[in-house]
N, C-alpha and C positions, 0 to 999 in steps of 0.2 A: 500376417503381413509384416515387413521389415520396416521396422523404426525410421524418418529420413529424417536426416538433419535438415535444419531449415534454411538456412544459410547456401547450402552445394546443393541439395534435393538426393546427395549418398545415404545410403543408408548407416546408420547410426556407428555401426562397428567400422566403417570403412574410415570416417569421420573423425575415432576414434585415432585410429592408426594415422592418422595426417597431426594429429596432437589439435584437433579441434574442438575434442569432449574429453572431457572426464573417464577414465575407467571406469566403470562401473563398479559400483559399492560391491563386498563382502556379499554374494548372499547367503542363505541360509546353509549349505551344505560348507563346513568350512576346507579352504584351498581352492576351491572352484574358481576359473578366470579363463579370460578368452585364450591368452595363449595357452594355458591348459588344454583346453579343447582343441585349440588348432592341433595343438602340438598329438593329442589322442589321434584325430582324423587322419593326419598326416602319416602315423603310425600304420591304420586301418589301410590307408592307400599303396602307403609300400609295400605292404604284407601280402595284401590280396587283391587288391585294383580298385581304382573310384571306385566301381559299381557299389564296392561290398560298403561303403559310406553310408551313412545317413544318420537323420539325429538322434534314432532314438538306436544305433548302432553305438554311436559314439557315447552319449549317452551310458549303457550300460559298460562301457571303456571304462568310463570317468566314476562308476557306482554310482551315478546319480539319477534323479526324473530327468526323464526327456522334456518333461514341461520347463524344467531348470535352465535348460539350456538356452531358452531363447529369453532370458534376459541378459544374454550377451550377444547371440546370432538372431535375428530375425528367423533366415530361412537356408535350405542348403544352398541352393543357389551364390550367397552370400556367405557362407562357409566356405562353398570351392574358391572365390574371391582369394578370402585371408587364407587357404592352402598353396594357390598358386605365388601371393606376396612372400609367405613364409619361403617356401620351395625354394624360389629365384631369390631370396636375396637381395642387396641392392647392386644394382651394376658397378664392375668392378672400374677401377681407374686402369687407363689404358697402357701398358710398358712404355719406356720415354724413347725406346727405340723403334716405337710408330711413329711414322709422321706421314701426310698428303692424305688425302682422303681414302685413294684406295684400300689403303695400307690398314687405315683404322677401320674402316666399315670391315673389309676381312677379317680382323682381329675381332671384331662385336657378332660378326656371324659364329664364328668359331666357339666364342665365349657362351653362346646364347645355344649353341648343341650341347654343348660339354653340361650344361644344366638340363636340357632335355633329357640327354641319354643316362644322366644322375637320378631322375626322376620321369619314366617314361610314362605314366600314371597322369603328369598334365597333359600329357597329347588327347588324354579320352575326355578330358574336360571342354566340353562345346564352350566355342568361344558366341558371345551374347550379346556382349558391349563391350565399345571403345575401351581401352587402359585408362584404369583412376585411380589406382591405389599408391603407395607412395614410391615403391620398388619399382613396379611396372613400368610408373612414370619414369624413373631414374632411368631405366634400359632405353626409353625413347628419346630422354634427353642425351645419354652415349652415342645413342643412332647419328642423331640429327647435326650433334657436337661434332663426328666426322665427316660430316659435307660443308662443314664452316667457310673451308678454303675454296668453295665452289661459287658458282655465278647463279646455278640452279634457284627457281622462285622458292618460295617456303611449300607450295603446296607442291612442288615438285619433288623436295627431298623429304617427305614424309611419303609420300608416294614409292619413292626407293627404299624407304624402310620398310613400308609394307611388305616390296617385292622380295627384298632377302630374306625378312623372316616368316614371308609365306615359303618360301625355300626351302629356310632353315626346319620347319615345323614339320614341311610336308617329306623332306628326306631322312628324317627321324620316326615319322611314322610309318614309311614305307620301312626303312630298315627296323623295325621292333615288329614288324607285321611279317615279316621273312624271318626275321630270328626264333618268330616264337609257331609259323610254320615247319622251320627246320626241325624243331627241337619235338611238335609235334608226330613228323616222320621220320624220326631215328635216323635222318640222311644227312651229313655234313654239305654244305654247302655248293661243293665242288660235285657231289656226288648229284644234290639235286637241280645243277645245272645242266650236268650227261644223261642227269635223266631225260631233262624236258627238249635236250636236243635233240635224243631217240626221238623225241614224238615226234617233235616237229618233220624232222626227217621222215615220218611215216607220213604227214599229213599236207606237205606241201610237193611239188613238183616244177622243177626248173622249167616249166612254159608257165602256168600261171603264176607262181613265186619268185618273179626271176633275185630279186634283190633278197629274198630270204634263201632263197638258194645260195648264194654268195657269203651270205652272212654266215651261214651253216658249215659252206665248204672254207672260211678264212678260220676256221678255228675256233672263235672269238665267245660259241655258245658251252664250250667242251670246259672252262673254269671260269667260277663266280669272280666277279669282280669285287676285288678291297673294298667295303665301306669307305674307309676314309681318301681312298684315289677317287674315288666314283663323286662323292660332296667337293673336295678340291676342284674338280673339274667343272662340275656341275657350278660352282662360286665364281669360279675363275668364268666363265663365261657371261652370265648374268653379270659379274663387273666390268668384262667388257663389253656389253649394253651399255652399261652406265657410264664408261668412260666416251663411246661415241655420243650419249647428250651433253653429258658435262665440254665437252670440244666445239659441239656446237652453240653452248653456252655463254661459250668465249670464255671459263672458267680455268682454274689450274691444273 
């Protein structure tokens, strides 16, 4: 079970990384230390996917006991933590040619794919709990920092935060879940969208399908759409959601 600090009720490493504990001493294997080991997993994760993680994985990374390990990690659980802090970084500062809220929340969505698709290995890490660690938190305070100029309550633009970067996470996983089915069927992207319009074509009929009929005869299923038109569009819309409350907000 994972160490908690008494003070937050985080567990010990997390605690750590907030500059609220001590690093932990030397122990006996010498060189050993948590960013050591993050830094091993981290390796294991881009290599070959979370799954292939664990401690006594990482462990024989580092030539050490697995028993070693957890007098710096409690538990994996608490390792994917400090992978996902390491990973992201801290939230970058925003170019001084954003300004209004729009403008910056766009910029933070963008910024916050460009780290996914750097690292598409956090998408498989189940999200458990709220953000604590000290990055995490930084990414939320950038969120939050671009609805300043708003009228929006506080539980309402944390609310907006959620919705972009349930966006953000979920158009990154779809697109890595298509890249690594293309890549599966030897079929380039445009190939496996003629593919599946043959089907469709076989499988639908303009009395019962009328609108997939349409959809089929405008062209529109015959080439894959760009990733990055398909997320712009996709943004661009969810912001104007957000610009119709922020208006009703009386905000700017």
């Amino acid at each position: 079970m994972a160490q908690l600090d008494d003070d937050t009720g985080l567990p010990a490493s997390l605690a750590t990384a907030w500059g609220l504990r001590e690093r932990p001493a030397k122990g006996p294997k010498p060189g050993l230390s948590l960013d050591r080991i993050v830094g091993a997993a981290v390796g294991i994760a881009s290599a070959e996917g979370v799954e292939a993680v664990s401690m006594g994985r990482v462990a024989k990374e580092l030539g050490v006991s697995t028993m070693s390990l957890y007098r710096y990690v409690g538990a994996k659980d608490e390792l994917y933590v400090l992978m996902q802090e390491a990973a992201q970084g801290p939230a970058p500062e925003p170019p001084a040619d954003r300004t209004g809220w729009r403008d910056l929340l766009a910029w933070w969505a963008r910024a916050q794919r460009e780290v996914l698709h750097r690292h598409l290995w956090l998408l498989r890490i189940p999200v458990t709990a709220p953000p604590a660690s000290p990055n995490a938190v930084s990414w939320m305070e950038r969120g939050l920092a671009a609805m300043a100029d708003t009228d929006l309550p506080e539980g309402e633009k944390i609310s907006v935060i959620l919705l972009v970067s349930g966006f953000v996470r979920h158009e990154a996983t779809l697109m890595a879940d298509l890249d690594a089915a293309y890549r599966a069927s030897g079929l380039t992207p445009d190939e496996a969208m003629r593919r599946y319009g043959r089907v469709l074509r076989r499988l639908t009929d303009p009395e019962r399908h009328p609108a997939m009929t349409r959809l089929i005869v405008s062209g529109a299923m015959d080439v894959a759409d760009d990733p990055d038109a398909e997320f712009e569009f996709g943004l661009a819309r969810i912001l104007d959601g957000i610009a119709g409350l922020v208006e009703r907000r009386g905000g700017s």
